[in-house]
Every structure is written in C-alpha cells, then in structure tokens.
ZAMARGU-4260 file (C-alpha; in steps of 0.2 Angstrom, whole numbers, plus 5000, padded with zeros to 4 digits):
<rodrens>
0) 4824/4772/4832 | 4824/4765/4849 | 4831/4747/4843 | 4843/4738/4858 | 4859/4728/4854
5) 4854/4717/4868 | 4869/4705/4864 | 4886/4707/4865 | 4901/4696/4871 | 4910/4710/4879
10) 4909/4708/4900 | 4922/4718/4904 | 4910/4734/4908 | 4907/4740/4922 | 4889/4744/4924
15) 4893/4761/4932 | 4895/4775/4918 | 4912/4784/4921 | 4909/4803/4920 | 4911/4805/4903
20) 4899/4793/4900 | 4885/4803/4911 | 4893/4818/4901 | 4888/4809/4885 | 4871/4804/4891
25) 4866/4822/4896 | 4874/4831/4882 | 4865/4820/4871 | 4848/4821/4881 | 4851/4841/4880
30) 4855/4843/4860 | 4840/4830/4858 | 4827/4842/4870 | 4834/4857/4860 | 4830/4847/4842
35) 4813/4840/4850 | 4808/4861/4853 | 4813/4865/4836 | 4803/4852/4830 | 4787/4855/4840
40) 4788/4873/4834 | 4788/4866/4818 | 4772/4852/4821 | 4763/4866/4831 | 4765/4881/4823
45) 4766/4875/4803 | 4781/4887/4799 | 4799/4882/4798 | 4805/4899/4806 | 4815/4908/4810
50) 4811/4907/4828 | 4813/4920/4844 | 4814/4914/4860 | 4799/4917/4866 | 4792/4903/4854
55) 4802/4890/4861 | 4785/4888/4875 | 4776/4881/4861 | 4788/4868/4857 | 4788/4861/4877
60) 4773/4852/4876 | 4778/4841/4860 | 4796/4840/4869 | 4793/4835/4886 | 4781/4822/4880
65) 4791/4813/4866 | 4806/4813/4878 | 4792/4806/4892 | 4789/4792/4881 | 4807/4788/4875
70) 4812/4786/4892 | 4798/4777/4898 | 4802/4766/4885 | 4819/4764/4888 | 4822/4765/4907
75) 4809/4748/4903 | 4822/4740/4897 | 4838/4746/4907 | 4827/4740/4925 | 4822/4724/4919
80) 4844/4723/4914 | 4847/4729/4930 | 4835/4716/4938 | 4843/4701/4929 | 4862/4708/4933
85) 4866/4711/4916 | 4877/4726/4911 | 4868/4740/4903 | 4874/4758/4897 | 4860/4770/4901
90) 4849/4776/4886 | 4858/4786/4873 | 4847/4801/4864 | 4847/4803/4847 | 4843/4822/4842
95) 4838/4824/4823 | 4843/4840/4816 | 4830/4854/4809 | 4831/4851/4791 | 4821/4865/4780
100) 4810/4854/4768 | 4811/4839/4776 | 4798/4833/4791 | 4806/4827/4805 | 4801/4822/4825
105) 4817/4829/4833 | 4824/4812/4835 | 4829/4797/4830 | 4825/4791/4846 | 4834/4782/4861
110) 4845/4768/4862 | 4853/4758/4877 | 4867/4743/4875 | 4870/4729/4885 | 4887/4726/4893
115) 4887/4707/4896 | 4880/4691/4890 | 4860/4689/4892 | 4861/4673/4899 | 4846/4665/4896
120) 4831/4667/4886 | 4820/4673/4903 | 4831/4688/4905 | 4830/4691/4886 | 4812/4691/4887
125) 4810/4705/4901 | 4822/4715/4894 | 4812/4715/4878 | 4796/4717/4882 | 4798/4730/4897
130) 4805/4742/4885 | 4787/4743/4873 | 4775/4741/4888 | 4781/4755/4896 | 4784/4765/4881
135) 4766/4758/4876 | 4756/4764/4893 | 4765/4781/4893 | 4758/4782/4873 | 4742/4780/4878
140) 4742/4791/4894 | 4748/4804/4882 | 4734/4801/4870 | 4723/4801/4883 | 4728/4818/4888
145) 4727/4825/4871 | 4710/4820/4867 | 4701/4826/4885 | 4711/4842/4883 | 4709/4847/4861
150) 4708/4868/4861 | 4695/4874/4851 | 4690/4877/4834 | 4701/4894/4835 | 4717/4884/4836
155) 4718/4877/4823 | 4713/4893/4814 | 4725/4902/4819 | 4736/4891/4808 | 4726/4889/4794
160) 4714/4904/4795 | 4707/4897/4777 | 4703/4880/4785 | 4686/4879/4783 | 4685/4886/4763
165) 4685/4877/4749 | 4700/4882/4744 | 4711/4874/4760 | 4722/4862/4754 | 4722/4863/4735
170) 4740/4871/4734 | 4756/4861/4742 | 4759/4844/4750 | 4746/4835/4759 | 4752/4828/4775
175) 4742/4815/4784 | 4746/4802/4797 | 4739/4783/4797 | 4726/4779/4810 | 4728/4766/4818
180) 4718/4756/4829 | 4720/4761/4847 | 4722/4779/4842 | 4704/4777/4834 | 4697/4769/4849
185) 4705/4783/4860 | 4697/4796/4848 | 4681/4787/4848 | 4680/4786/4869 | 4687/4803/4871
190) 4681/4816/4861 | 4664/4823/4856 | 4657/4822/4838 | 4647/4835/4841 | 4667/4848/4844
195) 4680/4849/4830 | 4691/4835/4831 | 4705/4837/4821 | 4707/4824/4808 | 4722/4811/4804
200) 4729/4827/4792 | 4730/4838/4806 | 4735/4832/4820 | 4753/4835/4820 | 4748/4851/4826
205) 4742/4845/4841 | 4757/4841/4851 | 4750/4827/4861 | 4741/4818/4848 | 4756/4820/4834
210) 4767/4814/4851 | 4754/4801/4856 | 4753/4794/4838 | 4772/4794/4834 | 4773/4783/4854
215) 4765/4770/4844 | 4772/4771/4828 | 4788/4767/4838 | 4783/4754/4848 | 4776/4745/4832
220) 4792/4747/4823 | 4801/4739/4838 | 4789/4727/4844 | 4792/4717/4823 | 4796/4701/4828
225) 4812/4702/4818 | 4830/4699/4823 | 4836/4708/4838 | 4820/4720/4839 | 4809/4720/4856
230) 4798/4710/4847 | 4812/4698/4839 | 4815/4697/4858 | 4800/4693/4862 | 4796/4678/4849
235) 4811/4672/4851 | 4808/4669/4870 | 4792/4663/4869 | 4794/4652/4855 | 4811/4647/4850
240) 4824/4649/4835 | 4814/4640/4823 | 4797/4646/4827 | 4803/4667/4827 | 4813/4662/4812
245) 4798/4660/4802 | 4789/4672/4810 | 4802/4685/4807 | 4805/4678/4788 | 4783/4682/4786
250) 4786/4697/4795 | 4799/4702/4781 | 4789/4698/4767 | 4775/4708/4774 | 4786/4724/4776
255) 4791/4721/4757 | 4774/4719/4751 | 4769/4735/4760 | 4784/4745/4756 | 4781/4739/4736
260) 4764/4745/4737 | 4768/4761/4744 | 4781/4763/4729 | 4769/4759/4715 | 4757/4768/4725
265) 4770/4783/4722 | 4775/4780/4706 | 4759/4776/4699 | 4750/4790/4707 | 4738/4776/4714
270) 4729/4776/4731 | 4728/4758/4734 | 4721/4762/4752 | 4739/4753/4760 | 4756/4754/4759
275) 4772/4765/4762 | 4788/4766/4753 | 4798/4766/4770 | 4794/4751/4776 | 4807/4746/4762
280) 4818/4753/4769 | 4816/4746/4788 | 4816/4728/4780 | 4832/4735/4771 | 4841/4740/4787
285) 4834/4725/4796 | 4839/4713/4782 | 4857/4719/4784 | 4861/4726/4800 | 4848/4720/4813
290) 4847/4704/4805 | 4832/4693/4802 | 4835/4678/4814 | 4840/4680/4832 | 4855/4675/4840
295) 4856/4661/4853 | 4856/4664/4871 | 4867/4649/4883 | 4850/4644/4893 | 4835/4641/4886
300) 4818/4636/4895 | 4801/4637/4893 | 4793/4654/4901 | 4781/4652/4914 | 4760/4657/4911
305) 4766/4675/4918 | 4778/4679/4905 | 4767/4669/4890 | 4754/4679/4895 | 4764/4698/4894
310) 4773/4690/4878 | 4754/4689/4869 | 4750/4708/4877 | 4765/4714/4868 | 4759/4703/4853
315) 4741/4714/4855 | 4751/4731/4855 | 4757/4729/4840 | 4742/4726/4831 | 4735/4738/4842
320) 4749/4750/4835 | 4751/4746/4819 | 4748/4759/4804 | 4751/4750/4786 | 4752/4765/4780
325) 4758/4777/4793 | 4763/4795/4781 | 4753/4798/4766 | 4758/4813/4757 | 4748/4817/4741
330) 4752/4834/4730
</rodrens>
C-alpha cells in the first residue's frame, strides 16, 4: 500500500540517503521487479509455474508498468517534499512474495517517510496530493495504452482454448475485478464493440488493463479521506481538523458497511451487487494504525483558488476510481 507517514518529530536527517540507504532502496526496487515478473506470468499466462527463463518476457510488460505507476506516484510526493524543504527518504519498494493459491500483484506497493516536521498545512497539501495525481495520470496513460493496443481474439485463447464453450467457467474459482468509472469510460472511448473486449473477469490477463485497473484501485485506497492517507491530507488541508474529522469518521462507517456486506454477501452466498470483505480490513488497519483523525500541523491557513481547486480534482479521482466491490470471486 502506498500510504506516507508524512509526519514525524525527528529532524535530525539528512535528506541525502547514505549508501546503505541507496543500497536499501535498489535492493528493494530489484526483489520487488523480480516479484512484479512472477506475478505478471502468473496474471498473463494463468499458470502458477514452474517457470524458464524465457518466460520472464511476458511478465515485463505487467512489471515495468506497475513499477511506472508506483514511482510516478511516489516521486509525486518526494518533489513536492523536496519543493517545501522537507526531509524525505526516497520511496521504499514493497515486493510481495509468489504464494501458490493465493492471488497477488507482486507488491505491496511503495512507501516514502518524511524526515522533519511538515510545517504548515500548504506543504501537507502538496505533498499529498502530488502523490495520487501523478500516480493517477500515469494509470490512465496505462489504460489508455491497453485498450488502443488489446491483441486479438487468439490471445486470449491461447489461455483458455475452451473460452467460447459452454462449459468455460463452470469448474473452479471465478475471478472478476470491479469496474469502476473511469475504466468504463476508457473502455467505452477506446475500444470497438464490434472486436473482442475482454470482460471485467478477464482482464487480468491483459497486463496493461489488470496494471491500469490495480493504478486506480491504489490511488482510491490512498486518496480515503481518513487519517494520514493522501486523501486525509488533502481534507484535512482544505478544510480543517473538525470538517476531515467527520468526513474521515463517514468515510469509516462507509468502509464498514461495504466490508459487512461483502461478508454476508460470503457467508450468505448472496450477490447483493456491492461490497467486499476487505474493506474491513482497511478500516481495521486505519482504525488502529493510520488512525482516523489527522495530526495537527504548527501553521495553518486557508489555501489559495489553485490548491482548492487540485484539492476537488483529487476529490473527482476518487470517485472516478472507486470499485465498491473491487474482487468478486464466486465458486
């Protein structure tokens, strides 16, 4: 999860990584591309292994464009720290191990901390909302990508050769990402009804638009107006302790309504159209570690037009971005 600890009392830190520190960052960038191959094998190719080295060329494309988006998303954020002469690590990867029987993206995403005190709420608000913009714009270019440049029919059946016969799908676990509403616009702009176009339970082998999709599944996540989140940032910022703090505490209840549907959902073997069992858990770990309300910053002042204006952009992603019910997996 790309979440930043955007502040700390510790000011003592140079904002030059020693050389361990770069040794850290790029041993952690180079175990998270390795993951991100395994795992785009995986998305692409619909078997869990074993692998030969040849094969690793069909994981590059889901690699190099979830690490694209990562880093767009957090090189956002260090600038705009950099900008305000606040001390920042450079991004840490977070590789996700190969796990057979259990679906994963290759990461856990990326993650910087800041090294000194944000001093006022200004600051707070660039850093924030950098981060989703960028990670936002190179989503979309992804997307964009993925939909002009969709391989034919014979793709996908080289997967699934029974794809089109009645009996595709009958046996196993059914897999199919939310749609959301950007990706449906995207879909709808850039692709022709009249080709294949692989639907929301296929599209994770399609490295751009499984990529493309997950960019925004991120961004949403960070971009909840809760706690020290981009979009706890952003609220914040814009509005003030009182105002994100019932925002955050609606946006909490909302994540635990859609996280209790998804359970019955599960447990009732009902399709109530909504809901996912972990957004329980994201409330849970924003509940007790991220925290709900946001810590105060020493200055406080009313943004300019410019920066209300980006704050309601980054308001527009999410609901742009937002999948109530982002994995359903039926038997």
């Amino acid at each position: 999860m790309s979440e930043d600890n955007a502040y700390t009392e510790h000011s003592f830190f140079d904002n030059k990584p020693k050389r361990k520190t770069y040794l850290l960052h790029l041993t952690l960038f180079a175990i998270t591309f390795i993951t991100t191959i395994i795992a785009g094998m995986e998305w692409t190719t619909g078997k869990m292994g074993p692998y030969e080295f040849n094969d690793m060329a069909k994981g590059l494309p889901y690699a190099i464009s979830i690490l694209l988006i990562l880093t767009f998303h957090e090189f956002g954020h260090y600038f705009a720290a950099i900008y305000h002469k606040v001390k920042t690590t450079l991004p840490y990867y977070i590789p996700f191990p190969p796990i057979p029987g259990f679906f994963n993206f290759g990461t856990m995403g990326a993650v910087i901390k800041t090294k000194s005190i944000i001093p006022n709420n200004k600051a707070m608000f660039d850093i924030g909302v950098a981060g989703p913009i960028a990670g936002f714009i190179a989503s979309t270019a992804v997307l964009i990508y993925g939909f002009t440049h969709l391989p034919s029919v014979d793709y996908i059946l080289q997967i699934h050769p029974d794809y089109f016969t009645p009996e595709y799908g009958k046996d196993g676990i059914h897999l199919e990402f939310g749609d959301t509403i950007l990706f449906y616009i995207l879909r709808s702009i850039f692709t022709n009804p009249n080709e294949f176009v692989p639907p929301m339970s296929e599209i994770y082998h399609y490295p751009y638009l499984c990529v493309g999709w997950f960019g925004l599944f991120i961004t949403a996540m960070n971009l909840i107006p809760v706690g020290q989140l981009d979009g706890g940032h952003i609220i914040f910022s814009m509005f003030g302790h009182k105002i994100h703090e019932a925002i955050a505490s609606i946006s909490m209840l909302g994540l635990g309504f859609l996280g209790m549907s998804g359970l019955l959902g599960s447990i009732m073997n009902l399709d109530l159209g909504f809901g996912w069992t972990g957004w329980l858990l994201w409330a849970f770990i924003l509940y007790f570690f991220i925290k709900v309300k946001h810590p105060p910053v020493p200055h406080f002042e009313k943004l300019s037009p410019t920066r209300m204006i980006l704050g309601y952009i980054a308001i527009t992603i999410l609901i742009l971005s937002f999948s109530p019910s982002p994995f359903i997996i039926t038997m």
